[in-house]
C-alpha positions as CSV (number, residue, x, y, z in Angstrom):
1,X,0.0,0.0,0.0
2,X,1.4,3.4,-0.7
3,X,2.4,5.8,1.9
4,X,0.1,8.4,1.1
5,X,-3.0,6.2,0.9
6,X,-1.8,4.8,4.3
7,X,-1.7,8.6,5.9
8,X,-5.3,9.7,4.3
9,X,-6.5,5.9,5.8
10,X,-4.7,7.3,9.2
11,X,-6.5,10.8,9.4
12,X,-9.8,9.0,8.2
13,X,-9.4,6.5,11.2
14,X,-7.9,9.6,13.8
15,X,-11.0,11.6,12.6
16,X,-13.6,9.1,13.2
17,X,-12.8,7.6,16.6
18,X,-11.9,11.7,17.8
19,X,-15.6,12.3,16.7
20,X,-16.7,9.0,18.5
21,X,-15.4,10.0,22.3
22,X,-16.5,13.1,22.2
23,X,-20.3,12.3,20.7
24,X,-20.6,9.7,23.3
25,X,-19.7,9.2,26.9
26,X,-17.1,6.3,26.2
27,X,-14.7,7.9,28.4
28,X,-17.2,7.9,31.7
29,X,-18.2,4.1,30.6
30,X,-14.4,2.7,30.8
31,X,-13.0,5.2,33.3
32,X,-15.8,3.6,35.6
33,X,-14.2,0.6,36.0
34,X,-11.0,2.4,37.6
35,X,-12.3,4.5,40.5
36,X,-14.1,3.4,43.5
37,X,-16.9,5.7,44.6
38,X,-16.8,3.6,48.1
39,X,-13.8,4.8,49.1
40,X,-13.5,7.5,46.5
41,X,-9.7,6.6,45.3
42,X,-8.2,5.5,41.6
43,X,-7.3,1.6,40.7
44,X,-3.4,2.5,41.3
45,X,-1.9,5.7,43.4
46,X,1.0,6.9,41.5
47,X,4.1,7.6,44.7
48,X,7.5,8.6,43.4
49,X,10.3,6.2,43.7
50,X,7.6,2.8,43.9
51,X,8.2,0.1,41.9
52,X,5.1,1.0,39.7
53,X,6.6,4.3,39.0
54,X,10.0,2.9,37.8
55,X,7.9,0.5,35.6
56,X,5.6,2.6,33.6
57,X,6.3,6.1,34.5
58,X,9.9,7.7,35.3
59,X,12.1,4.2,34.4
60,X,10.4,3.5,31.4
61,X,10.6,7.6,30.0
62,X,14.7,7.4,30.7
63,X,14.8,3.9,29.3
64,X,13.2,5.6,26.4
65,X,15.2,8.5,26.0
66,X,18.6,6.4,26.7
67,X,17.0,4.0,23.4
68,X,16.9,7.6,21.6
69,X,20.6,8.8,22.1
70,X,21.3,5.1,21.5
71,X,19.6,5.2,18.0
72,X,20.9,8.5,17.6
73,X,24.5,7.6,17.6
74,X,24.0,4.8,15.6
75,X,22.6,6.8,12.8
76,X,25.5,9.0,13.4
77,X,28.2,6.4,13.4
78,X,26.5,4.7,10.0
79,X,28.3,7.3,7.9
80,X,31.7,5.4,9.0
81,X,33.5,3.6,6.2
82,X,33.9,1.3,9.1
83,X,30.1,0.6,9.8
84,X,29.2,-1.0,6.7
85,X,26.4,-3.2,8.0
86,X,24.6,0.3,9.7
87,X,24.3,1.9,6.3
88,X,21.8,-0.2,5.0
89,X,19.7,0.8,8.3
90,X,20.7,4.5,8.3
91,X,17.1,5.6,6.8
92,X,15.6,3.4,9.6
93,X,17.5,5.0,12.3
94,X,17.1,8.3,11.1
95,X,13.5,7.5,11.3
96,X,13.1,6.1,14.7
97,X,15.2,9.0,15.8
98,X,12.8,11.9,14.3
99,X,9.7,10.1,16.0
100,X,11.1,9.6,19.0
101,X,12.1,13.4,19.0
102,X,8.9,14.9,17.3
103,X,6.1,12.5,18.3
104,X,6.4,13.3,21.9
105,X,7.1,17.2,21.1
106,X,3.8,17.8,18.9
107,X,1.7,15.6,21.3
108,X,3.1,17.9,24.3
109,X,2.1,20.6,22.5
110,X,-1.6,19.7,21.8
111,X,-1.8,19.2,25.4
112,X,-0.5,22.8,26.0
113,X,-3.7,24.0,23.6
114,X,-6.0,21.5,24.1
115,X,-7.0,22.7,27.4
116,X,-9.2,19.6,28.5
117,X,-9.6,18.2,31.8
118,X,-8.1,14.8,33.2
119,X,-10.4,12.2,34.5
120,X,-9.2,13.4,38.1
121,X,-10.6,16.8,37.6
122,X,-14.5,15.1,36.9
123,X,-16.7,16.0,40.0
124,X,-17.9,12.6,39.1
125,X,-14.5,11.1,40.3
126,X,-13.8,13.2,43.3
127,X,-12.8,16.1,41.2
128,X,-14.3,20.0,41.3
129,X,-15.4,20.0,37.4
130,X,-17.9,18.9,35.1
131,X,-16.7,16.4,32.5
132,X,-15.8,18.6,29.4
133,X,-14.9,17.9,26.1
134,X,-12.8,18.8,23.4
135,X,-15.7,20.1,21.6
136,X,-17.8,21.8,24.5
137,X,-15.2,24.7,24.9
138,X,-14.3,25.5,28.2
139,X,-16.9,28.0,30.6
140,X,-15.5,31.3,31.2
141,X,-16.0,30.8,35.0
142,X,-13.2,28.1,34.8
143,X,-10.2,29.3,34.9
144,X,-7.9,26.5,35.3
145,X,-5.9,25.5,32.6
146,X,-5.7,22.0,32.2
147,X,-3.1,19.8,30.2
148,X,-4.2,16.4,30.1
149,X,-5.2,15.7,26.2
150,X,-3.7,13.5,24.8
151,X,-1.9,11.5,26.4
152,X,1.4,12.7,26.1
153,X,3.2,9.8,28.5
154,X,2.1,7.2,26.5
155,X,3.2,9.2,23.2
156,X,6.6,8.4,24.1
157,X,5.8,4.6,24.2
158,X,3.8,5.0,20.7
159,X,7.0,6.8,19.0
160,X,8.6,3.1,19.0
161,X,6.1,2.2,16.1
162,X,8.2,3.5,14.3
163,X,10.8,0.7,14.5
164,X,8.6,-0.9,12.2
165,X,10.8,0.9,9.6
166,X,14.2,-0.1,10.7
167,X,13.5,-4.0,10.2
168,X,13.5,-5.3,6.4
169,X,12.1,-8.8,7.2
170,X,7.7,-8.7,7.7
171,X,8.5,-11.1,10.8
172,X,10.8,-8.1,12.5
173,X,8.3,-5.8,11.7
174,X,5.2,-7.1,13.4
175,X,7.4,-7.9,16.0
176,X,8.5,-4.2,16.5
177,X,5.0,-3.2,16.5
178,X,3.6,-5.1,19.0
179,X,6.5,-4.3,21.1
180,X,5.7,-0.8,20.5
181,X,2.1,-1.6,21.1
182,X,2.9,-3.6,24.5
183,X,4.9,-0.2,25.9
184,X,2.9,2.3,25.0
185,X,-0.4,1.0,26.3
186,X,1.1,-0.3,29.4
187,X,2.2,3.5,29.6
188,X,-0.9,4.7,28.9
189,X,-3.1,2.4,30.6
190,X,-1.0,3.1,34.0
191,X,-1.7,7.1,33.4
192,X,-5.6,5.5,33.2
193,X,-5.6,3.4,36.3
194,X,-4.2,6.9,38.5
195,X,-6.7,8.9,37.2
196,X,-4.3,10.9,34.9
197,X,-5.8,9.5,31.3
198,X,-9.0,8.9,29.9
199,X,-9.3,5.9,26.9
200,X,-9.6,8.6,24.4
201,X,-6.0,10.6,25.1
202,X,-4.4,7.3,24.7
203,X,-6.0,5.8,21.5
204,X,-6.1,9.5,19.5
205,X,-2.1,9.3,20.6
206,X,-1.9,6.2,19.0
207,X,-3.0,7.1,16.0
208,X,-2.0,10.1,15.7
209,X,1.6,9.0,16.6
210,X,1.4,5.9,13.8
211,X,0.5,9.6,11.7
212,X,3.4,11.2,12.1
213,X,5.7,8.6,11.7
214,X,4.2,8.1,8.5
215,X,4.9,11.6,7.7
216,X,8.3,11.5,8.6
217,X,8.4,7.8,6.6
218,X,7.3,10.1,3.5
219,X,9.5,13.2,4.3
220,X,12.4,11.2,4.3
221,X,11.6,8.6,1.4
């Protein structure tokens, strides 16, 4: 399949399921099954320094930026005479680099404009506002400003998709992506379980991550 019929496939996908969460209450359905009105606390609690938080927050972001400078010097030290068996994965890593460097950066800047609530903020889940949407514009007597759309944790997770263009066999491939899959929803189901995400930030970063990888696919071709 060519790569601009897989981007206008992409923004077709990204466009529907945006237009899904916020015509529906999806979000309140899921986000149900992670908060306990009894005792009025999330799945998880999310403490510096625990175990959890070296798993899927904090370890997992340096373990992901250490795999970027690694990547990154690879792709430097392909143009070596001396690193002939690189070369032929120079466009890869050039690739994985970019995303990992610019999937993360425009996600962390729709959350800067986006201005939506997290699932914390819901009065319905111990929070002090009303479940607002992307769509529903935000009341003038809130003044808050909120940064929780979408999920930009889990973006850095998503960014390894893009290892799916480094491998040449179909087996490697698939392989990378569902290891891409695996960390970035375990990211971004964690964010969930504390409260932090609803399902839609994490599935609109998805796709819109597996977007701009496929821009910088093309941009690079």
């Amino acid at each position: 399949m060519k790569i601009e019929k897989q981007i206008l496939i992409t923004i077709f996908f990204l466009v529907i399921v945006f237009f899904l969460f916020e015509f529906t209450n999806l979000d309140i359905f899921v986000q149900n099954f992670f908060y306990n009105d009894e005792t009025h606390q999330w799945f998880l609690s999310h403490q510096n320094g625990s175990l959890l938080d070296i798993v899927f927050y904090s370890g997992i972001k340096k373990a992901i930026i250490f795999f970027g400078v690694l990547v990154l010097s690879l792709s430097i030290y392909s143009f070596k005479n001396s690193a002939a068996t690189l070369k032929e994965y120079r466009k890869g890593l050039l690739i994985v680099w970019l995303s990992l460097a610019f999937v993360p950066l425009v996600v962390g800047i729709l959350k800067a404009i986006s201005n939506a609530p997290c699932p914390r903020d819901f009065v319905g889940f111990g929070g002090d506002y009303p479940h607002i949407r992307i769509l529903d514009g935000m009341p003038e007597e809130i003044t808050k400003k909120f940064k929780c759309y979408p999920a930009g944790h889990a973006s850095g997770g998503f960014a390894l998709m893009s290892l799916f263009f480094l491998f040449k066999t179909y087996k490697n491939r698939i392989i990378a992506l569902l290891f891409a899959f695996v960390i970035g929803w375990s990211m971004g189901v964690y964010k969930m379980l504390i409260g932090h995400h609803y399902l839609s930030h994490t599935v609109i970063t998805m796709i819109l991550s597996w977007l701009l990888i496929l821009a910088i696919y093309k941009s690079i071709k």
